[in-house]
C-alpha positions in Angstrom: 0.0 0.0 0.0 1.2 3.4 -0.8 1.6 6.2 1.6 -1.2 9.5 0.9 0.0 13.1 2.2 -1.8 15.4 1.2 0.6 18.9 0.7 -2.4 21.8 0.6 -1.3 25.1 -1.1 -3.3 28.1 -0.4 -2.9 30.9 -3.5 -5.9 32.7 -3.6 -6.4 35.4 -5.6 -6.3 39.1 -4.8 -6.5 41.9 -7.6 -5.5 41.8 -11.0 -2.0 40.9 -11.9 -1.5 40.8 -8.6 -0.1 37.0 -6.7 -1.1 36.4 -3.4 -0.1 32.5 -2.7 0.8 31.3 1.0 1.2 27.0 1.4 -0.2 26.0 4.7 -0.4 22.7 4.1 2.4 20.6 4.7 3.6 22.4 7.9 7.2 23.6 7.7 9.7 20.8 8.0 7.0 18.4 8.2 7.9 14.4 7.9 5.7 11.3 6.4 6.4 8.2 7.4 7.1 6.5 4.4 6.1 2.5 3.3 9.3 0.4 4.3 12.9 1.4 5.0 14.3 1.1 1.6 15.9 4.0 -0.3 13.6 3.4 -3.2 10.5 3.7 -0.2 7.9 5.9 -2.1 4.6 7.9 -0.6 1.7 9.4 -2.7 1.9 13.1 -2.7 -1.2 14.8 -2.9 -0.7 18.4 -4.1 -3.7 20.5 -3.4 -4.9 24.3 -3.1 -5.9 28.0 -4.6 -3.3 29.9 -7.1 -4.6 33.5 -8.7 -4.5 33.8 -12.6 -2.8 36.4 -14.3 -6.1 38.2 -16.4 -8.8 39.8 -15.1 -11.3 36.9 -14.7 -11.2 35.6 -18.2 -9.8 32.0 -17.5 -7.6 32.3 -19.9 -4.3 32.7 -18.7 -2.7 31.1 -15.8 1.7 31.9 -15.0 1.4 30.8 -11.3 3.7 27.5 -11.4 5.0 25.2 -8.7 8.4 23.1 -8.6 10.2 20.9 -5.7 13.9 20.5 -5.4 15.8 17.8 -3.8 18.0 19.4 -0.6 21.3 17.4 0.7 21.3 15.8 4.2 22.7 19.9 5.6 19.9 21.5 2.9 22.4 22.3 -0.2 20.3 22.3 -2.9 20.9 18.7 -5.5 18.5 20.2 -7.9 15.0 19.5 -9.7 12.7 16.8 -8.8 10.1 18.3 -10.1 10.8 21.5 -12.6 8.5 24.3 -12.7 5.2 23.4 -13.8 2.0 25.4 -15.1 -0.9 24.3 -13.4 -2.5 22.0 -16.2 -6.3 21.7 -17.1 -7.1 18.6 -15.0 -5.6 20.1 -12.0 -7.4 23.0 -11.6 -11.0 24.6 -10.6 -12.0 28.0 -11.2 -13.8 30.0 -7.9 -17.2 31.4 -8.9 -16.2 34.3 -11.4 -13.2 35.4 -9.3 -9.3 34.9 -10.6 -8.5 32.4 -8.3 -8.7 28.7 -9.0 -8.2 25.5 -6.6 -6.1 22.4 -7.9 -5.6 19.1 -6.8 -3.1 16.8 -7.8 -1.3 13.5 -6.8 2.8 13.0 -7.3 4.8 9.4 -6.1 7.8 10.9 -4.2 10.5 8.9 -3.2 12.8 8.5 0.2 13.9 12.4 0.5 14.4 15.4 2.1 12.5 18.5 -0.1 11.6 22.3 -0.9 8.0 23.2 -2.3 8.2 26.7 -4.4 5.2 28.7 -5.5 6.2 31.1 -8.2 4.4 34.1 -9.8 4.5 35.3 -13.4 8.0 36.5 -12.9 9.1 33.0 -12.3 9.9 33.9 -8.4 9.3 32.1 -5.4 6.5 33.8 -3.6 6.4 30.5 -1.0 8.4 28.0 0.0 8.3 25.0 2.6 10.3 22.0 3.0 9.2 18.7 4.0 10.2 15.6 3.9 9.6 11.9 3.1 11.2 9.1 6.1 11.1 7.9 9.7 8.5 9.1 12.1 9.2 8.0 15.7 6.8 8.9 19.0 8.2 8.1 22.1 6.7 7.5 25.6 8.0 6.1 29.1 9.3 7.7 31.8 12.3 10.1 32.5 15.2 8.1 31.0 12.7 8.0 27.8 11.3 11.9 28.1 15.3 13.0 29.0 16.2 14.3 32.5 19.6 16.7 33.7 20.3 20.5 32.8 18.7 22.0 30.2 18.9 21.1 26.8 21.0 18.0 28.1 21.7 15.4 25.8 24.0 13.6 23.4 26.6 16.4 22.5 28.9 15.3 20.2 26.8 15.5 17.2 27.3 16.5 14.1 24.9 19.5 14.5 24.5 21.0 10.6 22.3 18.2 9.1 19.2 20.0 8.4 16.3 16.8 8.0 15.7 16.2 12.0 12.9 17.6 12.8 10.5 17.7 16.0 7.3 18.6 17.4 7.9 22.4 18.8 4.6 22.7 20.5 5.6 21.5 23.9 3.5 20.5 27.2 3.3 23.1 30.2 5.3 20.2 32.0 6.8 21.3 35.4 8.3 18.8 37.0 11.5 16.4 36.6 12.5 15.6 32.9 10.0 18.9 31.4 11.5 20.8 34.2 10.7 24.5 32.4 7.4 24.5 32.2 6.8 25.9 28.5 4.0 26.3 26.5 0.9 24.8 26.0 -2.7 24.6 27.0 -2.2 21.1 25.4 -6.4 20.0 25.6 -6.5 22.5 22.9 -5.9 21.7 19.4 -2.5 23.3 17.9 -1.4 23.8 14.7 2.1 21.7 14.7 4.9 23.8 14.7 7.8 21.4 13.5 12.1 22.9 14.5 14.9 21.6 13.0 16.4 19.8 16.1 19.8 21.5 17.3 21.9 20.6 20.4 22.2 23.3 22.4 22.0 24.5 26.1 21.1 28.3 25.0 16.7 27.2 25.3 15.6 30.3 25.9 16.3 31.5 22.4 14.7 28.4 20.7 14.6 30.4 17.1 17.9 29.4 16.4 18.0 26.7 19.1 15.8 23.9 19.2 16.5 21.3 21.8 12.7 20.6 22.3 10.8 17.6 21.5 7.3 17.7 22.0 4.9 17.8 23.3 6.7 16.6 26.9 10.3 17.0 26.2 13.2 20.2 26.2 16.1 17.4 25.7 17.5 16.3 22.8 19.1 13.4 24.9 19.7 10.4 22.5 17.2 11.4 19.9 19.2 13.9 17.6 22.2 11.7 17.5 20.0 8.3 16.3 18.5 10.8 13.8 21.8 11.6 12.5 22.8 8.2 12.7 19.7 6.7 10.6 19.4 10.0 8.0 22.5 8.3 6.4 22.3 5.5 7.5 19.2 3.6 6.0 19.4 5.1 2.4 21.1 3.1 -0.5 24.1 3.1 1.6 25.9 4.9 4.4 26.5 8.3 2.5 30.2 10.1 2.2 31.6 13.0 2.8 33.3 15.6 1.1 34.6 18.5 3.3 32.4 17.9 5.6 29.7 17.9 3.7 27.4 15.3 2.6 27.4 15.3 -1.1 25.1 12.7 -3.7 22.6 10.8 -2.3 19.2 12.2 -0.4 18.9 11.4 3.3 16.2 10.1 5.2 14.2 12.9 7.4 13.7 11.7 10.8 10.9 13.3 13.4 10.3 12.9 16.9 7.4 13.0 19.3 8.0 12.7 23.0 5.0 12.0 25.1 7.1 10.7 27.8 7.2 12.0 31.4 9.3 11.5 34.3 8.9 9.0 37.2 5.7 7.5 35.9 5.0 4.0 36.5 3.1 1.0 34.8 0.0 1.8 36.7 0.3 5.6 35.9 -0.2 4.7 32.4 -2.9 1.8 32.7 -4.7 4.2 34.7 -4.3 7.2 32.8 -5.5 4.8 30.0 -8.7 3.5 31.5 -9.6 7.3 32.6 -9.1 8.5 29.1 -11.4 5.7 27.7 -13.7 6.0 29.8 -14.4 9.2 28.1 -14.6 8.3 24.5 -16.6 5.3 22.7 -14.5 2.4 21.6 -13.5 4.1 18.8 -12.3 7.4 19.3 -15.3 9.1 17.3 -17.0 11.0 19.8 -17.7 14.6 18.6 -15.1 17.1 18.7 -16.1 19.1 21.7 -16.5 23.0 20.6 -16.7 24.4 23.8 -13.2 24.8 24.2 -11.6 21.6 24.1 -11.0 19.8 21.0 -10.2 16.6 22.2 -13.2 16.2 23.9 -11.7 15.3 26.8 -13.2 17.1 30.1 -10.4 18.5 33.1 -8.6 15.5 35.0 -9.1 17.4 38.2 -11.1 14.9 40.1 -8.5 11.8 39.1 -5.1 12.6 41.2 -1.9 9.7 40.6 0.7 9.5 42.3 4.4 7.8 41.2 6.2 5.5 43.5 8.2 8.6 44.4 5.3 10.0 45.6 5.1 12.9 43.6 1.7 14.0 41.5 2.3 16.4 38.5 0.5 15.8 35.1 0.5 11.5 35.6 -2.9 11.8 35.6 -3.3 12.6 31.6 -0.5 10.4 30.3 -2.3 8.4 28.0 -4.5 11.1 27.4 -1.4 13.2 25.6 -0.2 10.4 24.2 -4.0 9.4 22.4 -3.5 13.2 20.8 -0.2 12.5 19.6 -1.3 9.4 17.9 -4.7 10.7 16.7 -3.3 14.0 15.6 -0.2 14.1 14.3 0.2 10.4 14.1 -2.7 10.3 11.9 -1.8 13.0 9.7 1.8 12.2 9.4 2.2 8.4 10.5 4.1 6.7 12.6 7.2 4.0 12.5 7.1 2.6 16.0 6.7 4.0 19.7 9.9 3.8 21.3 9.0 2.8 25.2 11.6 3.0 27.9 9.7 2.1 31.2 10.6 -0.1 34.5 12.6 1.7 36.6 9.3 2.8 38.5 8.4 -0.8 39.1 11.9 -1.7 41.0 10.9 1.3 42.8 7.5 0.0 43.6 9.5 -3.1 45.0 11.8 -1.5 46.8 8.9 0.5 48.6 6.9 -2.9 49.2 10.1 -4.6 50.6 11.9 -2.2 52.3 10.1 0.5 53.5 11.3 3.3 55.2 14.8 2.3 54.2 15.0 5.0 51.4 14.5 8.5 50.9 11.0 9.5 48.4 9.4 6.9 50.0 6.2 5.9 47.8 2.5 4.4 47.7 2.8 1.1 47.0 -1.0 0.4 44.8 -3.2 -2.1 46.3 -2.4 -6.3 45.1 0.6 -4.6 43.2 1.9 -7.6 41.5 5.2 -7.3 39.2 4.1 -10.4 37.3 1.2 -8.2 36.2 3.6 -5.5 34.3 3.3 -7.4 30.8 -0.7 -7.6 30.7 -1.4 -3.9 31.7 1.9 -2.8 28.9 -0.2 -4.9 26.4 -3.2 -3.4 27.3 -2.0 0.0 26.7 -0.5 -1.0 22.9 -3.9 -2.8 22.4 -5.4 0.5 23.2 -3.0 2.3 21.3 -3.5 0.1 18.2 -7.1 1.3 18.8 -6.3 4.1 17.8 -3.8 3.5 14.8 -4.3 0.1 14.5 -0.9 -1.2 12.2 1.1 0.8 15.2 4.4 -1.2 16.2 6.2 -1.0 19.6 10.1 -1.2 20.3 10.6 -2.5 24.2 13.8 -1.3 25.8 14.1 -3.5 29.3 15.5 -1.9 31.5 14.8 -1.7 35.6 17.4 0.0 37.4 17.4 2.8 39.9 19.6 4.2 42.2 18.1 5.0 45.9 19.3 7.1 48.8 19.1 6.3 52.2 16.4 8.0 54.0 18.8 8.3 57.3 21.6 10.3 55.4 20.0 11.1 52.1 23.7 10.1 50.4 23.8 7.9 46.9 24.1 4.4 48.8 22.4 1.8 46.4 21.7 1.0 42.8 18.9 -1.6 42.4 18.1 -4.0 39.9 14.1 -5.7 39.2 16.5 -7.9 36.6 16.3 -12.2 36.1 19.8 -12.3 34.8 21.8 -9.6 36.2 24.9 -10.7 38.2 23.2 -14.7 38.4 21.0 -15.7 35.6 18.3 -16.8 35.2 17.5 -19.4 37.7 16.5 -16.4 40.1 14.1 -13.2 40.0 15.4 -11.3 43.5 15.3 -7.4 43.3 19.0 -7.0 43.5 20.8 -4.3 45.6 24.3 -3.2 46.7 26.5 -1.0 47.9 30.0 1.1 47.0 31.6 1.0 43.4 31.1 -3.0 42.5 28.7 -5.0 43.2 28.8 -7.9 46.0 26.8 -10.3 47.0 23.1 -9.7 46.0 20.5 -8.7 48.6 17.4 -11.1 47.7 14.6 -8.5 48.2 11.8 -9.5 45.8 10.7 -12.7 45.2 12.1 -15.9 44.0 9.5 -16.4 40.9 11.6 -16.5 37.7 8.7 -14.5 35.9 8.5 -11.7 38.7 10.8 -8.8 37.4 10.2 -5.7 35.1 12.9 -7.3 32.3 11.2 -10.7 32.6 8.0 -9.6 31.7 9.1 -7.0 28.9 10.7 -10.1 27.2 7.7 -12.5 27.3 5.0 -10.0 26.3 7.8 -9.3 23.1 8.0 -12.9 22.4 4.3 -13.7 22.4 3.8 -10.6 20.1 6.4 -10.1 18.4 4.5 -9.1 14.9 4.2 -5.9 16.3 6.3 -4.9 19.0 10.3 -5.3 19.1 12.8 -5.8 21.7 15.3 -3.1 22.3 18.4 -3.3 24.6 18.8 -4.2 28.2 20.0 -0.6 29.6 20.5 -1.8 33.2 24.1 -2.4 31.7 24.8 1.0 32.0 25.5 1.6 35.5 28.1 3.6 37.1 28.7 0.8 40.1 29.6 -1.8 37.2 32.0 -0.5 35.7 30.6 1.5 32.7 30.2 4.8 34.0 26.7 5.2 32.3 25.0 7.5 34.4 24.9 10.8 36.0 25.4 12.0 39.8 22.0 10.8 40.6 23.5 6.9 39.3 19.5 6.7 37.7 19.7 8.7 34.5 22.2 8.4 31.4 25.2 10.6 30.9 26.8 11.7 27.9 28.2 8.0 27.5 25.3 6.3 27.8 23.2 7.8 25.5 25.8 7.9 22.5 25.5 3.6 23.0 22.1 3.9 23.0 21.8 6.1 20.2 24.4 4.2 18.2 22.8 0.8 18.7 19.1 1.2 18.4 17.5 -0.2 15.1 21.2 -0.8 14.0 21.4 -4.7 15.3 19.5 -7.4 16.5 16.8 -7.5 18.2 15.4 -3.9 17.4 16.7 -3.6 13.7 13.6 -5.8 12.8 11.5 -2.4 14.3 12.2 -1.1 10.7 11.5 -4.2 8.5 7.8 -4.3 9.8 4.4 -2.0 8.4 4.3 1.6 9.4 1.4 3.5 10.1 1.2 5.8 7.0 -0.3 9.0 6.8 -4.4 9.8 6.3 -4.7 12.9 4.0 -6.1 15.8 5.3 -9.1 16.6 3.6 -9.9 18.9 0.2 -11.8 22.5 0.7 -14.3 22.3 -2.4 -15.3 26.1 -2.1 -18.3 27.2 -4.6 -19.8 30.5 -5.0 -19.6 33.9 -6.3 -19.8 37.6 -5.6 -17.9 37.1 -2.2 -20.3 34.5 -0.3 -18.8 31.3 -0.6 -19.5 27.7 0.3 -16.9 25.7 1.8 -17.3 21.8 1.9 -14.4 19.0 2.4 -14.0 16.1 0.7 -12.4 12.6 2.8 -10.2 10.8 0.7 -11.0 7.3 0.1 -12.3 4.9 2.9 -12.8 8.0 5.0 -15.7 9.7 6.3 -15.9 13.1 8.5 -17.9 12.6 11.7 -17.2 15.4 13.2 -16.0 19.5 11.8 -14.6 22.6 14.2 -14.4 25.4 11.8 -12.6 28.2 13.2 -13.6 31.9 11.7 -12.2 35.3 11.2 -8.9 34.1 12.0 -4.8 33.5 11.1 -3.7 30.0 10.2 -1.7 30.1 13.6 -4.2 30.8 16.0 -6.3 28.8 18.3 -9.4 30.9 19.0 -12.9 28.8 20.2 -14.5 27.2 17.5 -17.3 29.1 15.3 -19.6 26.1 14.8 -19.7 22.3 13.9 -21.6 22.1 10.7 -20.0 20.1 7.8 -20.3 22.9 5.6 -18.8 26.7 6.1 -20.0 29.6 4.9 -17.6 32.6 3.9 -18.6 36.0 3.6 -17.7 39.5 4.6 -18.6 38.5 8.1 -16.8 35.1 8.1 -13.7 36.3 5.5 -10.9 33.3 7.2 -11.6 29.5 7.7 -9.4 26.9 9.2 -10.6 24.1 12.2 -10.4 20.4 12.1 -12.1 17.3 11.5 -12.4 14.2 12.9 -12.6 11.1 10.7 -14.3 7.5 11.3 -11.1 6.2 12.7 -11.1 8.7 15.5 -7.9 10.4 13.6 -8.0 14.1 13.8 -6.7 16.1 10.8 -6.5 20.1 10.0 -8.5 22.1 7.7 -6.4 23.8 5.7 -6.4 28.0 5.9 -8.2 30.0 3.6 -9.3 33.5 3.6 -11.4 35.6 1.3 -11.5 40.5 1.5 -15.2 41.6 1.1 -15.1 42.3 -3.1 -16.7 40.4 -5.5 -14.7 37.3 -6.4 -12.5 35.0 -3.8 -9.6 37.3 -2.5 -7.2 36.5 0.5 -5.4 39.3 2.2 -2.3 40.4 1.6 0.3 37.9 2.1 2.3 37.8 5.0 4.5 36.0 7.6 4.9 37.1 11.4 8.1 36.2 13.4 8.8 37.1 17.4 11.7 36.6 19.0 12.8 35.6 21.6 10.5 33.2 22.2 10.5 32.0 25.1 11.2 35.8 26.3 13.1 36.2 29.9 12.5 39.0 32.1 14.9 41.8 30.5 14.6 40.8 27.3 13.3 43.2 24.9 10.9 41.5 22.0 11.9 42.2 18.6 9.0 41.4 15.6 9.4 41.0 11.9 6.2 41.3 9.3 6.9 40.4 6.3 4.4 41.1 3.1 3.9 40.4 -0.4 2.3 44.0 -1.0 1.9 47.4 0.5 -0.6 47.6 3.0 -3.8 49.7 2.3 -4.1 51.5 5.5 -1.9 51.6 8.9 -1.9 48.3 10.8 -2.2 47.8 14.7 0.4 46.1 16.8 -1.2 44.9 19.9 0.2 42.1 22.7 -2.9 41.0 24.6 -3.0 38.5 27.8 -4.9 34.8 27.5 -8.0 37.1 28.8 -7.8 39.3 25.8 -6.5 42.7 27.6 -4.3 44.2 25.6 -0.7 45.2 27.6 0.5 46.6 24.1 -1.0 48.5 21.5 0.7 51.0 18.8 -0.5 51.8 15.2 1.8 51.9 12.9 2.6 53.5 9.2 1.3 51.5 6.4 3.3 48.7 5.7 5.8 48.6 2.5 6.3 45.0 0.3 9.2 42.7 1.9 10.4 43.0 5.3 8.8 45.5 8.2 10.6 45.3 12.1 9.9 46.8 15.2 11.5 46.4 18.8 9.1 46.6 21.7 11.0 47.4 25.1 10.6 45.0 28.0 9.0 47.4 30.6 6.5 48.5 28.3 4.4 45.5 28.6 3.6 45.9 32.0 4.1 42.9 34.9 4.0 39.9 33.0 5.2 37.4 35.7 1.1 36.3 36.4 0.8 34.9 32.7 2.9 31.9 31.1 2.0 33.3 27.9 0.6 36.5 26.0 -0.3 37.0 22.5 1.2 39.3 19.7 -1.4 40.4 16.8 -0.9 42.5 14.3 -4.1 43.9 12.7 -3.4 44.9 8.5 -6.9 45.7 7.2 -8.7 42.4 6.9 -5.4 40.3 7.8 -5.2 39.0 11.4 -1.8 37.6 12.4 -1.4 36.5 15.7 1.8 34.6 17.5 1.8 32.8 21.0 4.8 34.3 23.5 6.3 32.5 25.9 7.2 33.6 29.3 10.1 33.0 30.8 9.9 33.3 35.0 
């Protein structure tokens, strides 16, 4: 079966002989999980969109042309895949009367990394995006899985100019442990993706040119960026050369990440967070999306507290539920190769709590009939759910159990344990093993004597018995400080530099997870067609599900930009646009439970379909610290009709900010707004910046550093 992405290309017409073209559709640095790992790996491209003719509503001629370029594994340019191309009969629709048309067309790309260019008349790029055809991982676990230590920590000694690693740059408001920052999002809400090229870097709080962040629950790069590097030349032809530096012939395979990972969480954390979560939908996923103001349909967790066997209670409680959006959202737009689980460590805690209480520090709940034997069926039952969801989804296993505990006396490093059937003595023995100093002695039998009754033993049996769709991965447990490998970092829990460049180098690259890559992927759903009919500026605008799809379910957002979140306008399958409802963009929800966008479109009160006039809005720094000022750049297509209005407003809609300014001129516009005039700040995690051009909203989400 061949992969279907759908790339949506927005160019709808303004006045005569004028081009206004945006693409909002893919996202910016976007990756598709193409069908197998082979070089010669293909997915079906579906082109789709508006472009404005070149005469004054006669149909007659049309210069607006596309073209996509190959880019290098660092984004040199390796020239034309596709040359430029006039829009051909079959592949376009006019709009009412108006100069604009839509077009829809299909293309097989191969394994690659790409640039999308819209060109005018003139035969110059108006728009551009890359995207890319590869490896789509989303990974989920606990801390040694989300990445824990200083900021930005991870894996340094990358190569740090390949330009095809992308992530998810919309990232949880996480506060504790491995998040540790506590950036971002309202995540119950839909957001638009926004996908970073993934950089190692400590500097976070200038992410612009910095992106350490994998989201939606990570600000580590940890092993990630390095296995990224590793596979985008890795798993093409062949390994690929270098000249200078540089890598020169052969495309690389784009790699993206999703981390829905979060520190100290446990088995039952998930299992429960699971069962809450479904008890919310139908078995399918297909319940309405909800238009008060949360997409997901998914109602506050506030009433459903969890606690880790640290004892600590931060955002366990909607684990699975962040991890169902990934899946459903970007998951089913994008697809997926396999969920990369790194989980246990909690249940030698859990043990350790059980059988020696009191003895160390963060002393835990231990959950009623806790059982480690039962580890295996609630980890199934949370893939079975999963596969609910996405139902070719594959798993990769690590196994892995250690932890290193304190005692509660002193609160001084004293102990690494194990929850492990063949460490030191295998494997005629299951005992939670523990010991002291720099090398391990005799082992402390602490757990029980039941071959089957540790984390590691139970990750390899439910692998065995299912191993169509879920792989095994490493036994980390090997890298421990006290054995000498010095794997970890002060706390003897977490990986160091040295651990996670093994890890990194040895994951899908031998037996057993390199079969992770041989098995069926998850491929992408295409997001769905705009058919807009009408004339004399009311329009019509109806979508059309690919094949084998149906929508059960539309949020159409009005009077918006194609960046921001406001509620939902109504639910009806159809949308009208007029000069009261000039924007559209929302979501839908398919029969599969899959949630896709609605691509942006936009229409000024004239006769005929018109968008505004073209423009992209960038604010930095973003996240902003406290004496920081925030610096803004506006760039547009033409001149601006009338002066526009810079305001910053608060999540209540106050505005802290407002300043008209001169009428914009065509290219690049920048302004500087000090610190202190935006007023106290330290009571909001985020404000908003909107600039107002006549009929053109644009509106960007600040982050607040504190």
């Amino acid at each position: 079966m061949k992969q279907a992405i759908i790339l949506f290309v927005f160019l709808i017409a303004a006045t005569s002989n004028t081009y206004s073209q945006d693409i909002s559709f893919p996202i910016d640095r976007a990756v598709f999980q193409r069908s197998s790992n082979s070089a010669a790996a293909t997915a079906t491209v579906t082109f789709a969109g508006e472009f404005t003719e070149n005469a004054s509503g006669s149909g007659t001629t049309n210069n607006s042309t596309y073209e996509i370029r190959r880019l290098r594994i660092d984004g040199v340019d390796l020239g034309a895949y596709i040359s430029p191309t006039t829009f051909s009969g079959s592949q376009k629709t006019r709009i009412g009367t108006s100069v604009g048309y839509t077009f829809y067309f299909t293309l097989n790309v191969p394994t690659g990394w790409y640039q999308l260019n819209v060109k005018n008349g003139s035969n110059s790029v108006v728009k551009s995006i890359k995207f890319g055809v590869g490896e789509v991982f989303v990974i989920a676990g606990q801390s040694n899985a989300q990445g824990y230590g200083a900021t930005g920590f991870g894996y340094s000694a990358v190569n740090n100019t390949y330009d095809c690693i992308g992530s998810l740059k919309n990232v949880q408001n996480i506060g504790y442990w491995g998040g540790g920052v506590g950036y971002v999002s309202d995540y119950v809400n839909l957001e638009r993706p926004v996908f970073g090229l993934l950089r190692y870097t400590t500097d976070i709080a200038n992410p612009a040119n910095n992106n350490p962040w994998i989201g939606p629950n990570s600000t580590r790069t940890w092993y990630y960026l390095w296995l990224g590097e590793r596979l985008a030349k890795t798993h093409s032809a062949s390994p690929l050369s270098t000249t200078n530096g540089n890598y020169t012939t052969q495309p690389p395979v784009p790699i993206m990440f999703y981390n829905a990972a979060i520190a100290g969480t446990s088995i039952n954390n998930w299992e429960g967070s699971m069962k809450k979560t479904k008890g919310f939908f139908n078995s399918t996923y297909t319940n309405p999306l909800n238009n008060s103001n949360n997409p997901y349909s998914i109602p506050n967790f506030t009433d459903y507290p969890s606690n880790t066997p640290w004892d600590s209670n931060n955002e366990y409680d909607i684990l699975f539920t962040v991890f169902k959006n990934v899946l459903s959202f970007y998951g089913g737009m994008f697809g997926v190769r396999t969920v990369i689980w790194h989980q246990g460590e909690a249940e030698t805690k859990t043990l350790s709590n059980l059988h020696n209480a009191g003895v160390y520090s963060w002393q835990g709940p231990v959950p009623t009939g806790y059982n480690v034997k039962d580890y295996g069926t609630k980890l199934k039952a949370i893939i079975d759910e999963s596969r609910v969801i996405l139902p070719n989804l594959k798993w990769t296993i690590f196994r892995t159990s250690l932890i290193a505990e304190e005692l509660s006396s002193s609160g001084t490093l004293h102990e690494n344990i194990v929850n492990n059937h063949y460490y030191l003595y295998p494997p005629s023995q299951s005992w939670l093993y523990s010991w002291t100093g720099t090398a391990p002695t005799s082992p402390v039998q602490i757990g029980s004597n039941d071959v089957n009754a540790n984390v590691i033993k139970q990750q390899e049996n439910l692998q065995a018995s299912n191993s169509s769709y879920i792989s095994l991965a490493e036994d980390t447990d090997n890298y421990a400080s006290s054995v000498g490998f010095m794997g970890r970092q002060a706390d003897a829990t977490h990986f160091n530099g040295t651990a996670l460049y093994w890890i990194g180098l040895g994951l899908f690259a031998s037996s057993p997870s390199s079969d992770a890559l041989t098995k069926a992927p998850v491929l992408p759903t295409p997001i769905p067609k705009p058919i807009i009919t009408g004339s004399s500026g009311s329009y019509t605008v109806s979508l059309q599900a690919p094949s084998g799809v149906s929508y059960v379910s539309h949020q159409w957002h009005a009077n918006t930009s194609s960046n921001f979140n406001q509620a939902a306008s109504n639910s009806t399958p159809n949308f009208t646009m007029n000069y009261s409802n000039n924007s559209f963009t929302g979501y839908v929800k398919d029969n599969t439970g899959r949630i896709s966008i609605i691509p942006y479109g936009h229409i000024i009160g004239v006769s005929g379909a018109r968008v505004s006039n073209e423009s992209t809005m960038t604010i930095f720094p973003n996240p902003i610290a406290a004496n920081e000022d925030l610096s803004i750049e506006y760039e547009v297509l033409d001149e601006s009709l009338e002066d526009v209005v810079l305001e910053v407003v608060n999540d209540n809609g106050k505005v802290l900010y407002t300043e008209t300014l001169k009428k914009t001129k065509s290219g690049e516009n920048k302004w500087i707004i000090k610190r202190n005039l935006l007023g106290k700040t330290s009571d909001f995690d985020f404000l908003y910046v909107r600039i107002t051009d006549g009929e053109k909203v644009s509106t960007k989400k600040l982050i607040i550093l504190h």
